[in-house]
N, CA, C and O atoms as a GROMACS GRO file, in nm:
protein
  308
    1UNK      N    1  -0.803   0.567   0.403
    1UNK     CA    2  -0.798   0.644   0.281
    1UNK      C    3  -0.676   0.599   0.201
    1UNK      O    4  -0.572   0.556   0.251
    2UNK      N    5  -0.700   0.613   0.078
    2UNK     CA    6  -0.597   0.582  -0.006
    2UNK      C    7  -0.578   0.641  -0.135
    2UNK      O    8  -0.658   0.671  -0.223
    3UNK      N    9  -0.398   0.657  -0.123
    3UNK     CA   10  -0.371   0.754  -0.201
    3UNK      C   11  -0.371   0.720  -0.397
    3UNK      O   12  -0.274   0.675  -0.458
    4UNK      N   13  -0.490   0.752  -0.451
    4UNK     CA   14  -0.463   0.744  -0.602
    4UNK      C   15  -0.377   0.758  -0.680
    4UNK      O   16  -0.373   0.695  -0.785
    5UNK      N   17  -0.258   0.874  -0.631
    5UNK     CA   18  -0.185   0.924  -0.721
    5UNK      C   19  -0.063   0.840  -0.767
    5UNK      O   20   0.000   0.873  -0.867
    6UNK      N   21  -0.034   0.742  -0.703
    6UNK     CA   22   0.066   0.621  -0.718
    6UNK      C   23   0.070   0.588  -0.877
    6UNK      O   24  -0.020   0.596  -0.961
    7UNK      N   25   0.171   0.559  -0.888
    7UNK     CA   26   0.222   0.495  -1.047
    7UNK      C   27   0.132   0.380  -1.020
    7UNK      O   28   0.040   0.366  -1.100
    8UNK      N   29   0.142   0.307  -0.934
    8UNK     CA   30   0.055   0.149  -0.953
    8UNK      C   31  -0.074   0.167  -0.922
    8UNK      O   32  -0.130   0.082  -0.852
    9UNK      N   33  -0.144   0.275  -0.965
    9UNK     CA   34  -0.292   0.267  -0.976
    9UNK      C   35  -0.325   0.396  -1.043
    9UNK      O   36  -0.429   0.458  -1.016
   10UNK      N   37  -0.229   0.441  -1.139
   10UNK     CA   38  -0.268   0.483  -1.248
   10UNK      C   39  -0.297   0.459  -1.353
   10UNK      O   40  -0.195   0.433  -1.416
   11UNK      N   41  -0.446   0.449  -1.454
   11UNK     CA   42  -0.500   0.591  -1.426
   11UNK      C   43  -0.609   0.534  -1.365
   11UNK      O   44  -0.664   0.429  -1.399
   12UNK      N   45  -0.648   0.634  -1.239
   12UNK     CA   46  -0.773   0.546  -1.133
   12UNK      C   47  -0.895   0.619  -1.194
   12UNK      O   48  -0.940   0.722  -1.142
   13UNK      N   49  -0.970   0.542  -1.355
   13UNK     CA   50  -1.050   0.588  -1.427
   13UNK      C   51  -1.163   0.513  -1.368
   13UNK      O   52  -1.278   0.520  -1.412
   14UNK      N   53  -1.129   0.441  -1.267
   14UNK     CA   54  -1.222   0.304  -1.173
   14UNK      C   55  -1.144   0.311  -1.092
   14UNK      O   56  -1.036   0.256  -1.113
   15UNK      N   57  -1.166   0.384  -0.960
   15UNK     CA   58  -1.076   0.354  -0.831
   15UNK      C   59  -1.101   0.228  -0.762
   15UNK      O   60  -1.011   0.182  -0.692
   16UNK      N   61  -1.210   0.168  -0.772
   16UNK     CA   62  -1.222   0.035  -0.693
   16UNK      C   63  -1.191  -0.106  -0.750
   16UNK      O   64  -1.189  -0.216  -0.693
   17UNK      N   65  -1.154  -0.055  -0.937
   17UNK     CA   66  -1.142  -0.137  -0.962
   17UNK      C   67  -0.991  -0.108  -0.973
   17UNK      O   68  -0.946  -0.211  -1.021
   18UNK      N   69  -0.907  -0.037  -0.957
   18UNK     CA   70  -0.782  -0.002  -0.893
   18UNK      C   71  -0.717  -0.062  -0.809
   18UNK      O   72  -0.627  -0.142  -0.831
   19UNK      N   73  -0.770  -0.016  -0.671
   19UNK     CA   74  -0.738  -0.028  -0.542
   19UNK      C   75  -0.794  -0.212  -0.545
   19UNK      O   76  -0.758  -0.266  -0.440
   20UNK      N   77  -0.827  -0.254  -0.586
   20UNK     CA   78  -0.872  -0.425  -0.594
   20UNK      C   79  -0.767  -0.464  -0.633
   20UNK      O   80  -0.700  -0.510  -0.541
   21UNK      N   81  -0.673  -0.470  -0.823
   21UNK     CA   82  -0.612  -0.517  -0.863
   21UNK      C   83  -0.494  -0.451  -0.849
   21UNK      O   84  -0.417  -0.530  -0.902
   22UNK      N   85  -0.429  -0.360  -0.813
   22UNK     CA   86  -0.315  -0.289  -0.790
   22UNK      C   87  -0.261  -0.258  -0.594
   22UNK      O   88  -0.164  -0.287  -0.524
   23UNK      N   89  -0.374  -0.195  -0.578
   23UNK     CA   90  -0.311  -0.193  -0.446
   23UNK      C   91  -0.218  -0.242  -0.351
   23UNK      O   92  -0.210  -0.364  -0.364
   24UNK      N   93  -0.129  -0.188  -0.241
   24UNK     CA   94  -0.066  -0.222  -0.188
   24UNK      C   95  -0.065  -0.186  -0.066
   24UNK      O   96  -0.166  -0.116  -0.060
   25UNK      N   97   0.005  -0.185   0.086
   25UNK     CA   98   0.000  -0.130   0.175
   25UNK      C   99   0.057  -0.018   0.177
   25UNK      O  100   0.007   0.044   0.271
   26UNK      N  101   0.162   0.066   0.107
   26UNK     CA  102   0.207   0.186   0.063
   26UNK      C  103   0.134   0.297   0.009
   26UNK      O  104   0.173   0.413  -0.001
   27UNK      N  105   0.002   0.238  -0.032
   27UNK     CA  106  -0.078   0.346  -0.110
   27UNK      C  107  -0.191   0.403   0.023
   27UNK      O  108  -0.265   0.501   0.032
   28UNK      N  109  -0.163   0.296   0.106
   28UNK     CA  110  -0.291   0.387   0.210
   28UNK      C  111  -0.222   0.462   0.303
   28UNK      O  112  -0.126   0.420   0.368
   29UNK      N  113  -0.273   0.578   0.309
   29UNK     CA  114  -0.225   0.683   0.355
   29UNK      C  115  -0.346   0.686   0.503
   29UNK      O  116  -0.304   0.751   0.599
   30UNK      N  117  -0.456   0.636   0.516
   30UNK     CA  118  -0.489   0.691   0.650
   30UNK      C  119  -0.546   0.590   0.702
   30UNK      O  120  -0.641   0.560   0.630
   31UNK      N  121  -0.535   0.495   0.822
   31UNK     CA  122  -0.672   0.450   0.905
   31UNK      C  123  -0.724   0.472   0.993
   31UNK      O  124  -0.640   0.476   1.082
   32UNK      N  125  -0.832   0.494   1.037
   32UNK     CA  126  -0.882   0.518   1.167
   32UNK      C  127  -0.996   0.382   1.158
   32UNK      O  128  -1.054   0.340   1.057
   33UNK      N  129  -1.005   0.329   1.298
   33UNK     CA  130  -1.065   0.265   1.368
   33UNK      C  131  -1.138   0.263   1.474
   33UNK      O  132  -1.070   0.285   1.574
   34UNK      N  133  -1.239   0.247   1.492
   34UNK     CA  134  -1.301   0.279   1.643
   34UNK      C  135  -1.227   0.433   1.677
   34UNK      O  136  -1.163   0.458   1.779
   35UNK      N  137  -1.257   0.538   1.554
   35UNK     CA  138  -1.213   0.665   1.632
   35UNK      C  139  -1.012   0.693   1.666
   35UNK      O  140  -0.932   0.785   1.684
   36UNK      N  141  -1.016   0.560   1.658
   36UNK     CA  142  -0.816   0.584   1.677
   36UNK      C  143  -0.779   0.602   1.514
   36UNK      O  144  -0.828   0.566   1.408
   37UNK      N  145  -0.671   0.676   1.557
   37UNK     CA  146  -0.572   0.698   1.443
   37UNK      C  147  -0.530   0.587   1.427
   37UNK      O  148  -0.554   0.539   1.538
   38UNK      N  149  -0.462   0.473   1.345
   38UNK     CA  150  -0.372   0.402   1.300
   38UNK      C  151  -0.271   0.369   1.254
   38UNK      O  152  -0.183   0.287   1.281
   39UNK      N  153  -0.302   0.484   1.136
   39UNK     CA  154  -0.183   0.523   1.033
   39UNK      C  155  -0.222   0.669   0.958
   39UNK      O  156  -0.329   0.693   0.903
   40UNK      N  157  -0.128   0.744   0.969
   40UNK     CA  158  -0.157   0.919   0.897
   40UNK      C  159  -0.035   0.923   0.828
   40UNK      O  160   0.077   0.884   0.860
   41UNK      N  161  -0.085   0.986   0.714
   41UNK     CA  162   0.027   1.039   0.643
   41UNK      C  163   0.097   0.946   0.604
   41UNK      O  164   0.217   0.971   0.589
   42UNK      N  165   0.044   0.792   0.572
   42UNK     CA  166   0.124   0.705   0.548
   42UNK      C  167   0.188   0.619   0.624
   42UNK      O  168   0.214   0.503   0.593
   43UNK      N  169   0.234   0.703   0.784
   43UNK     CA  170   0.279   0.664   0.860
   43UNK      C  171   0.204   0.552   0.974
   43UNK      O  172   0.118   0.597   1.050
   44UNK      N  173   0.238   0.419   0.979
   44UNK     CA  174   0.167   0.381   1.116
   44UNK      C  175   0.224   0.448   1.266
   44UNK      O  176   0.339   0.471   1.304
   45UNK      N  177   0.070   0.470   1.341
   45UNK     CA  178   0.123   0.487   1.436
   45UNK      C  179   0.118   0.425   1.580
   45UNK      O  180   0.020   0.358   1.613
   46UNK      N  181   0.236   0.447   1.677
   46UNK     CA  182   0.327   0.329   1.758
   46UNK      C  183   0.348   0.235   1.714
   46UNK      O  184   0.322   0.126   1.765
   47UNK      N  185   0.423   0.263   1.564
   47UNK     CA  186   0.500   0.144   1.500
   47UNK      C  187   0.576   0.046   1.580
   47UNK      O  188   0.569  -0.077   1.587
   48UNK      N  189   0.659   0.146   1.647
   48UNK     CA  190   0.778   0.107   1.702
   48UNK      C  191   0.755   0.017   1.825
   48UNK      O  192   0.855  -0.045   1.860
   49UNK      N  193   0.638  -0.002   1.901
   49UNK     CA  194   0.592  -0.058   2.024
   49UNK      C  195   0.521  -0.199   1.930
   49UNK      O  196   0.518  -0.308   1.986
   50UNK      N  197   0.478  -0.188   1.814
   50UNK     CA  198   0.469  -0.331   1.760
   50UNK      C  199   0.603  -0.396   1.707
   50UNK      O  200   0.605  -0.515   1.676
   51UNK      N  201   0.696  -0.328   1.699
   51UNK     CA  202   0.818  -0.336   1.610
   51UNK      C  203   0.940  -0.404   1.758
   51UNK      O  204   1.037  -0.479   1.766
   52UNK      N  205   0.865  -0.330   1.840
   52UNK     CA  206   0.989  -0.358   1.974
   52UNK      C  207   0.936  -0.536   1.977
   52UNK      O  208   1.012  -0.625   1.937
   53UNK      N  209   0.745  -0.574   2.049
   53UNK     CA  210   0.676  -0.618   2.048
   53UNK      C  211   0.746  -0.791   1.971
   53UNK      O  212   0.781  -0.888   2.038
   54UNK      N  213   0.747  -0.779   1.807
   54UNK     CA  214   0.751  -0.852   1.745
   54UNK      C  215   0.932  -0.926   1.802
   54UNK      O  216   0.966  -1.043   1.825
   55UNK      N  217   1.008  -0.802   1.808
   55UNK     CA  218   1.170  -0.870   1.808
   55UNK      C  219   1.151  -0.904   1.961
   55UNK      O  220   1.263  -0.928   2.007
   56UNK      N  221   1.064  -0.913   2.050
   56UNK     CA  222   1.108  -0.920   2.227
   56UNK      C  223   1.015  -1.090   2.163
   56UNK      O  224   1.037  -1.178   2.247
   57UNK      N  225   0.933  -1.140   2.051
   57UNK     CA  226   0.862  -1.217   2.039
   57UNK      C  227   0.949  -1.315   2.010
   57UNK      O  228   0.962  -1.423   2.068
   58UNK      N  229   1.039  -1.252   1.871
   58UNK     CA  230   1.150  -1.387   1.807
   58UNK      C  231   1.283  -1.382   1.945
   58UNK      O  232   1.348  -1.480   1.980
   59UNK      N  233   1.291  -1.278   1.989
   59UNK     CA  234   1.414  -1.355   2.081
   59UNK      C  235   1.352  -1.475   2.197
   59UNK      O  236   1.398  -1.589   2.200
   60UNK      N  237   1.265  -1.439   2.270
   60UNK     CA  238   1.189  -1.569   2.328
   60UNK      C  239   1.212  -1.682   2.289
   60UNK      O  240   1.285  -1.765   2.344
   61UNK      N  241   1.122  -1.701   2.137
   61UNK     CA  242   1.136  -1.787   2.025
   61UNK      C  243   1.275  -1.841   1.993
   61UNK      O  244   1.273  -1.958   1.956
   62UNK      N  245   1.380  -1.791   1.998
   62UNK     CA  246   1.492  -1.874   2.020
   62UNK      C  247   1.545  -1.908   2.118
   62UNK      O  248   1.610  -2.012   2.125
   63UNK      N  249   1.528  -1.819   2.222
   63UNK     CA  250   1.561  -1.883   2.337
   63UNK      C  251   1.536  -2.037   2.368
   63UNK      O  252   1.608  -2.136   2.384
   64UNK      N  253   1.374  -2.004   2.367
   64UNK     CA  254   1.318  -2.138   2.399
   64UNK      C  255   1.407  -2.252   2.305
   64UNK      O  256   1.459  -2.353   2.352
   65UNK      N  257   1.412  -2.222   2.197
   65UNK     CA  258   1.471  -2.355   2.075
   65UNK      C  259   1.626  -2.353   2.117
   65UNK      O  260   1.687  -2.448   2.068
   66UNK      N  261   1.693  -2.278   2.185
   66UNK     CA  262   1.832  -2.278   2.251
   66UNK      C  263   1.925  -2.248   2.142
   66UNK      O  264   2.037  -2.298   2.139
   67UNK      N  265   1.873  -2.150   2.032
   67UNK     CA  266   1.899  -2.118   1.939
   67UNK      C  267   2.000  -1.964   1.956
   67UNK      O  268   1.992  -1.876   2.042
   68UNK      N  269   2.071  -1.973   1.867
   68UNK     CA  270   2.108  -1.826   1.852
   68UNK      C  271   2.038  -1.753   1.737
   68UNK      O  272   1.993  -1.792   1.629
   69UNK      N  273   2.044  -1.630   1.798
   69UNK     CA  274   1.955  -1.530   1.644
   69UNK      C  275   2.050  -1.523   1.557
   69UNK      O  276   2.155  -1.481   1.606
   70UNK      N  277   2.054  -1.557   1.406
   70UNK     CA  278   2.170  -1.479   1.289
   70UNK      C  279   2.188  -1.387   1.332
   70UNK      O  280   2.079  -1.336   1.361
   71UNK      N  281   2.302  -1.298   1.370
   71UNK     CA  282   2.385  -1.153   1.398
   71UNK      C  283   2.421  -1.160   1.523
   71UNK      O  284   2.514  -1.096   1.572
   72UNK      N  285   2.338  -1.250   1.590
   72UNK     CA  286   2.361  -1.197   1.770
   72UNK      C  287   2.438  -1.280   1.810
   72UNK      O  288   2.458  -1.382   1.744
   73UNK      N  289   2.506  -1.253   1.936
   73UNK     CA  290   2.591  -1.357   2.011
   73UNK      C  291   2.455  -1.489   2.068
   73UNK      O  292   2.332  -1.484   2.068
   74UNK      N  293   2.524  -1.563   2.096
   74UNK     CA  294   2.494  -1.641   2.180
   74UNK      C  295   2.370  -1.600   2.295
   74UNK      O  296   2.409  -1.525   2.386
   75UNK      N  297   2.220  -1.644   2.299
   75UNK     CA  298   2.126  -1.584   2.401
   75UNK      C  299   2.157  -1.691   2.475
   75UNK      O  300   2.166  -1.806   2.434
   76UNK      N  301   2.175  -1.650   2.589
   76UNK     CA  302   2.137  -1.740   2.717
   76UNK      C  303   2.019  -1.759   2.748
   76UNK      O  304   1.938  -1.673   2.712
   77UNK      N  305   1.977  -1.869   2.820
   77UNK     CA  306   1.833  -1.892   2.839
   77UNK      C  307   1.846  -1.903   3.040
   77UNK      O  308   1.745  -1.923   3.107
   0.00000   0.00000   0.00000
């Protein structure tokens, strides 16, 4: 579901032709999938387990390249 009331898809006098040329990921407020929640209220949900997910992905990713991350000390491999 997605929320109309946004400045960037006002005035939704054509919501599809709206949500086509304006839309963004901020304006959808709900998904469900196969019955799961996704995202409510705007919010995704177990952000944070894709969010942990992605940074346990790039530290690997430098490891392997024997890289340090910008901000972090030195990873050992």
């Amino acid at each position: 579901m997605i929320r109309l009331g946004h400045a960037n898809l006002l005035p939704a006098t054509d919501p599809a032709a709206a949500i086509v040329a304006n839309a963004h990921a901020g304006n959808v407020d709900t998904v469900v999938v196969a019955g799961r929640v996704l995202k409510e209220g705007g919010v995704l949900k177990g952000g944070e387990t894709v969010f942990e997910q992605a940074a346990a992905s790039r530290d690997r990713l430098f490891r392997a390249a024997g890289l340090s991350r910008p901000g972090a000390a030195r990873l050992s491999g």
